[in-house]
N, C-alpha and C positions, 0 to 999 in steps of 0.2 A: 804407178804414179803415187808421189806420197800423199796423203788426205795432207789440208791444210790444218793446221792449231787450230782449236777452239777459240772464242778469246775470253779472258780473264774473268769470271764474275765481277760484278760489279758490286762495291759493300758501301754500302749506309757509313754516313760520317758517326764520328761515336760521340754520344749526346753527353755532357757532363752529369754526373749524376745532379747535384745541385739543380740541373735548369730541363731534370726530367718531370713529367705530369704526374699526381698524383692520382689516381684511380679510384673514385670516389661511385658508392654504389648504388644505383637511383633510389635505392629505398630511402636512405638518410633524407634526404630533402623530401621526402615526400612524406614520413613522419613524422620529420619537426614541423612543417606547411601542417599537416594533422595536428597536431599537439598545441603549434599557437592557435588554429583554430577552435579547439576544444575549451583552449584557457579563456579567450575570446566571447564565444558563446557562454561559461560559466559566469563572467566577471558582468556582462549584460543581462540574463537571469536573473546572479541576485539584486544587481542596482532595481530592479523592476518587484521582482519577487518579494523579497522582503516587508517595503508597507502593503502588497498587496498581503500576504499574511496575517502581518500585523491589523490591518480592517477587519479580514474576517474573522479573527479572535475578537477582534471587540462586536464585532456582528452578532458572534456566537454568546458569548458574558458566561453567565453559568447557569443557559438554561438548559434543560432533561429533554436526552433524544434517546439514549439509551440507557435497559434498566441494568443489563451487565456492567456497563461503567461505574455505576455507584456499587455494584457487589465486589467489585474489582478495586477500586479504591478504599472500601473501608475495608478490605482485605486485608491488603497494603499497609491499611493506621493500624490494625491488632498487632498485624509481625514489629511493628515498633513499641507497639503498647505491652511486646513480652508473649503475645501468645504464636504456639508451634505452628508452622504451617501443614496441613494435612494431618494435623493429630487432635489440637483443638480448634481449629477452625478450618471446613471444611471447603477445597477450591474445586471447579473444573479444571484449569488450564495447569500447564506446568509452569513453574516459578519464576522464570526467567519476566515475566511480566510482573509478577510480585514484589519481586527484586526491584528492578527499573522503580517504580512506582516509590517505594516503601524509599530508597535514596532522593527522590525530591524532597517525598514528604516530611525525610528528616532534616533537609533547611528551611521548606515551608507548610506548612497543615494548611493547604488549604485548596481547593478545586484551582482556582487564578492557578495556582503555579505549578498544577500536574497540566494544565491544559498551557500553558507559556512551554515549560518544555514540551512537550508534544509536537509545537511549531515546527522542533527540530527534523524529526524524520520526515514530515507532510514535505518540509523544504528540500533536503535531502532524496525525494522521488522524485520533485518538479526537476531537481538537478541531474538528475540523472535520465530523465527523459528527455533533456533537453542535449545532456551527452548524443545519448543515443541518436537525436535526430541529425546532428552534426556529423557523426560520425556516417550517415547512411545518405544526407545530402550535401553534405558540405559547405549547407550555408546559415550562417549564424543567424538570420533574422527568422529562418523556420524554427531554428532548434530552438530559438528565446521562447516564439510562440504557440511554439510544442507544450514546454516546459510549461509555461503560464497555464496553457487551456490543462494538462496533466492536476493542474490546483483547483480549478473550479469544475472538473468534471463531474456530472450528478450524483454520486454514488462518494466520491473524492467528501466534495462538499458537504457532503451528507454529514460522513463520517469526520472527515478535517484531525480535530486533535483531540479525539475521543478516547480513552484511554482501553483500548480494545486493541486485542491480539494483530487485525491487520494493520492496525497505525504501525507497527514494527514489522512487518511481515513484506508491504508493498515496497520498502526502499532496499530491501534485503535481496529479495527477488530479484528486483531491477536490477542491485549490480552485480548479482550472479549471473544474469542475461548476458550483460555486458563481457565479464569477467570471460564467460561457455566460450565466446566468439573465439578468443586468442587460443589457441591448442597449445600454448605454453602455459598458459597462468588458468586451464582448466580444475586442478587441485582447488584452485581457490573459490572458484564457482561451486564448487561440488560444498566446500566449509560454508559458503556466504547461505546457500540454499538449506544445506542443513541446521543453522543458526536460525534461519525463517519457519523450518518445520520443528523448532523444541520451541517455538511460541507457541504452535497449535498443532496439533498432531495431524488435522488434513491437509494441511500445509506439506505434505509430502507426493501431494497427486503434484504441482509442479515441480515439484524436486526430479521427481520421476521424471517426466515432460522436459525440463531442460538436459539431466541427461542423457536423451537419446538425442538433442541436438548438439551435444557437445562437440568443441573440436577433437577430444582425447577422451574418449568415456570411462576409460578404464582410470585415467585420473584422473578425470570426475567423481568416479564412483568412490576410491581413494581416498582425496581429497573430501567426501562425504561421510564415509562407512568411520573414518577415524575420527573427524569432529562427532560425529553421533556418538560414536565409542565411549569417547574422552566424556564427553560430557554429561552424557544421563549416567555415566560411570559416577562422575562426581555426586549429580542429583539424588542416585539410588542411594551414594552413601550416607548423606546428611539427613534423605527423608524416608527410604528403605520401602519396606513394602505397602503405606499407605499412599505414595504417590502414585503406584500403580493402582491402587483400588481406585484412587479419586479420579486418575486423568483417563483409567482406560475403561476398568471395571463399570463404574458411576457413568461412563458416558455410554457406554454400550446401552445399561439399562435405560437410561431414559427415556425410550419409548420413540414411538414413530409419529407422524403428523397424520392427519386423513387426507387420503386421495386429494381431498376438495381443496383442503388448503396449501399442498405441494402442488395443483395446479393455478393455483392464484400467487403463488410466489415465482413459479415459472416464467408465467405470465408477464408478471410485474417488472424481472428480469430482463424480457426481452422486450418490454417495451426502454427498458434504459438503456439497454445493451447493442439495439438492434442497427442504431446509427452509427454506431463506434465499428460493428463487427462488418454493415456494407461497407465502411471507408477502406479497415484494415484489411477486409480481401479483395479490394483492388490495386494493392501493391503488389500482389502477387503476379497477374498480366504485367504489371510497371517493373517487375524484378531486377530486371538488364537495367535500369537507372541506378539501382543501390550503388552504392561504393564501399559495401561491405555485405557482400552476401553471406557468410559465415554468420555477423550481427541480425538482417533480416531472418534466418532460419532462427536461432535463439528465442529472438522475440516471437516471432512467432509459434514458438513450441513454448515459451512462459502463457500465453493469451489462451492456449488451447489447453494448456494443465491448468490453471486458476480460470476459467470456464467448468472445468469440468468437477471444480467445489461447488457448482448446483447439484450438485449429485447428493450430496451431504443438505441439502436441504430436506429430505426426509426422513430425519432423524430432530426428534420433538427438542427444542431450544434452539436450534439452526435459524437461522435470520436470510437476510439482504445483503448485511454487512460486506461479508467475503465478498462482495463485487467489488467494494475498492482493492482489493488483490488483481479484480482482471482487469480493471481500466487503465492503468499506467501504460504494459504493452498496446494497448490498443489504441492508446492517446497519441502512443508513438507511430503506433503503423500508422495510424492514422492521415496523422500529421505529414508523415511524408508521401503519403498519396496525393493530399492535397497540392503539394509542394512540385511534387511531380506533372499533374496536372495543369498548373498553375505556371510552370514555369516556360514553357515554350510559348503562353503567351506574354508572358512580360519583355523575353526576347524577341518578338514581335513587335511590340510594342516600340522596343528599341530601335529595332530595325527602320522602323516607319519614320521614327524621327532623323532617323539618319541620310543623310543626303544619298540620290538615288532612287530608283523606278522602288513604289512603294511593294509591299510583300501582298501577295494573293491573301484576300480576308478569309480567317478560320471559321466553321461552322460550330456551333453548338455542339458537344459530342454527348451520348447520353451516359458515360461515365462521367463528366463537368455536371449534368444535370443531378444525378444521382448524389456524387460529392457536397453539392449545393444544399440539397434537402436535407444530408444527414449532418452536414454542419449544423443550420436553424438549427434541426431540431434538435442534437444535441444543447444549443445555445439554451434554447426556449425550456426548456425542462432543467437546466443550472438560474438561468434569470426567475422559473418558477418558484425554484425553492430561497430563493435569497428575497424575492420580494416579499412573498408568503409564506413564511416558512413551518406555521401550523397547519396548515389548508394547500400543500403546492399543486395547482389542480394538473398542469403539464406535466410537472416529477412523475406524480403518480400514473400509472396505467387507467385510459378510458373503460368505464363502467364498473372502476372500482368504488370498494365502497371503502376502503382504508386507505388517510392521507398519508402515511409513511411520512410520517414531516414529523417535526418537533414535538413534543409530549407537552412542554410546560416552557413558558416564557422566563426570562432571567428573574422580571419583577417576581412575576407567578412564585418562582423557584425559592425567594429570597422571604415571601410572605410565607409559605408552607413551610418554610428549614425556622422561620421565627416560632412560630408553634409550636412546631416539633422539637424545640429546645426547652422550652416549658413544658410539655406536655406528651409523653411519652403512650401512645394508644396502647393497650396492654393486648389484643390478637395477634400474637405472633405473626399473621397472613397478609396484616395489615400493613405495616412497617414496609415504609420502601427505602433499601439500604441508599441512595442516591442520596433524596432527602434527609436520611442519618444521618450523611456523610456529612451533607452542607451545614447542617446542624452541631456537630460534634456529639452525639449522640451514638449510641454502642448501637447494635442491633439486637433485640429482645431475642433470647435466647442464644447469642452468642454465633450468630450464623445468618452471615450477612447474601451469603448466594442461597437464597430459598428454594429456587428451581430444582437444582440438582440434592438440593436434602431432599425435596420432598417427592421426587421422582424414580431415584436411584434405590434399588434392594438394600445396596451395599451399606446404605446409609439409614439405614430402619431404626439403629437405637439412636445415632446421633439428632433422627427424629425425632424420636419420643421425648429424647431429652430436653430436646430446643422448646419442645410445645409447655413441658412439665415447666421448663426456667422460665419462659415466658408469661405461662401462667402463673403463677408465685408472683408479680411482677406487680406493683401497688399500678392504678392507672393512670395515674400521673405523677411523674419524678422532676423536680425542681434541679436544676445541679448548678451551681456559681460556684466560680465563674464557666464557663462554656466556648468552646472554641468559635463558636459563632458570634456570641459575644467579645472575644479578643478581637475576632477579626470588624468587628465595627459595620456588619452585614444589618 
């Protein structure tokens, strides 16, 4: 018996090309949805950002919070005034801050306008924490408020637009963070980070830190090892071997703190630190909310390498300061813990008002409780030091006896640089280069960072020198006209 035929396959009509679909790959729209949000969140920031800036500069005027700032700027007026950097005038830092500095000061001589550009980078962080927060929750009214609390956070405010190593260091960082996340553009994380450690040399503990979070470590490491190359390549050749004396030799020596007072900066530390670091490690249980776990890891490997610059607190001239290096990450994790938190009750909220049986009332959870307190108190220790900013009894750590607040009011700052323009005190030990600076006044023996002259071995004759020039020094010098006086202070 014959089988019967099969029957014909059946074919699809044929589609004209013209009116075939185009295959479009979900990532596209879900990165332009990213990018106009990112633009979104940036363009709210600054409409906000900006007079808040502009307030706290006029909050801040030109009064004395730190004594490196004034060695650092009249640093800055010698390399203009003709003298070598690291031969006749002796620095800690490497030059890249010198540099910066010494180009305002050649359109303006005056504190106003090293502390006006400064504004720039402070803003430049808040922007970028404000990135960051977008990018991890998606929603523009956290990142704004991300960004903004990134500007008043205690340690932030503290330091604001002081002309110190981390004013450059914290927006560098941040968008290395940023940059580690993508495993395409890790090179550039690896340059931005390296750029942050030729401001300060332990500026390299996060360097380290980001990358072992990197998407691509090996261009990371690349992208770093060749900016470092390049660069101190350049520096060794302009300034040779006394920039190694000054930035490595000089700092070695300088000697160590006592126990006592590396545990009172410790201390001090974690009492500013303590509410930012419970917020930021409960993102971690939150994780599965991020919309960029790659960005979450980064950040959090920048928080835990600029944490780990208290370590460099036992080494004598070491400060506080480096904490505005760890609060930006942490303003950020922060921030979206909050956020996180926060948001399934808003959606609640929505819910309720929506027509329909209402939603089962949420209990207290003690991660909301916990969040709550470290907000205050974050709040409470930023409002401390703005309303009191000589005395901030919350800034400071309970049962200290140092305000960590402001040294000298603007008035204060403006009476003493009047003085000090008439009347030059002839102790070298005396002279506080800040004061100098506001004054227009040189520093009595030509060495405005006293610290590391009078600490470092390295620097034994340029000691002797300074004391020897100093003393020759009539005790009071008259000079008109005087840059204090141009400036109508």
């Amino acid at each position: 018996m014959r089988a019967s035929a099969s029957p014909a396959p059946a074919r699809w009509p044929r589609v004209p090309s013209s009116a075939r679909l185009r295959v479009v790959s979900p990532g596209r729209p879900l990165r332009a949805a990213a990018g106009a949000g990112a633009r979104g969140a940036a363009l709210r920031f600054t409409v906000v950002a900006v007079p808040l800036v502009a307030a706290l500069a006029a909050w801040r005027g030109v009064s004395y919070w730190e004594y490196s700032e004034g060695a650092y700027a009249l640093t800055a007026r010698m390399l203009l005034d003709g003298s070598s950097l690291y031969a006749d005038v002796v620095a800690a830092q490497p030059p890249l801050l010198f540099y910066l500095a010494a180009a305002v000061l050649a359109v303006d001589d005056s504190l106003e306008a090293l502390r006006a550009a400064l504004t720039l980078p402070l803003l430049a962080t808040g922007l970028l924490v404000a990135l960051a927060v977008q990018r991890l929750t998606g929603n523009r009214m956290a990142a704004v408020v991300g960004g903004l609390a990134a500007l008043v956070a205690p340690w932030t405010l503290h330091e604001g637009t002081l002309l110190m190593p981390e004013t450059f260091a914290a927006p560098l960082l941040m968008g290395a963070a940023l940059v580690a996340s993508s495993p395409s553009r890790a090179r550039w994380a690896g340059a931005l980070a390296a750029l942050a450690a030729s401001f300060k040399l332990a500026f390299v503990l996060p360097l380290l830190a980001l990358g072992l979070a990197a998407g691509r470590r090996r261009a990371y490491a690349l992208g770093a090892g060749m900016t470092l190359a390049v660069l101190w390549a350049l520096l060794l050749a302009a300034h040779g071997q006394p920039l190694v004396e000054n930035v490595l030799a000089a700092q070695l020596q300088s000697g160590r703190h006592t126990p006592r007072l590396v545990a009172g900066l410790w201390l001090q530390a974690a009492w500013n630190l303590a509410p930012l670091v419970v917020l930021a490690a409960l993102a971690w249980p939150l994780r599965r909310r991020a919309r960029d776990a790659r960005l979450l890891l980064s950040l959090t490997a920048l928080a835990v390498g600029s944490g780990a610059l208290l370590l460099t607190l036992v080494k004598h001239g070491s400060y506080l300061n480096v904490l505005a290096v760890v609060e930006p990450p942490l303003v950020a994790l922060a921030t979206c813990t909050a956020w996180w938190l926060v948001a399934p009750r808003i959606a609640a909220a929505r819910s309720a008002a929506a027509p329909g049986p209402p939603p089962a009332p949420r209990r207290p959870t003690l991660a909301r409780g916990c969040a709550a307190l470290a907000v205050a108190l974050v709040a409470a220790q930023s409002a401390s030091l703005l309303v009191s900013p000589a005395r901030p009894e919350l800034f400071a750590r309970p049962l200290s006896h140092a305000p960590h607040g402001r040294a000298l009011s603007s008035e204060g700052v403006r009476t003493a640089a009047r003085r000090l323009a008439d009347c030059v005190p002839r102790p070298w030990a005396r002279v506080n280069p800040f004061l100098a600076f506001v004054a227009g006044q040189p520093a009595p023996g030509g060495q405005p960072d006293r610290f590391i002259v009078r600490h470092a071995g390295v620097h034994a004759t340029v000691r002797r020198r300074a004391l020897v020039s100093a003393g020759t020094e009539p005790p009071c010098s008259r000079r008109a006209p005087n840059r204090l006086a141009r400036a109508g202070a």
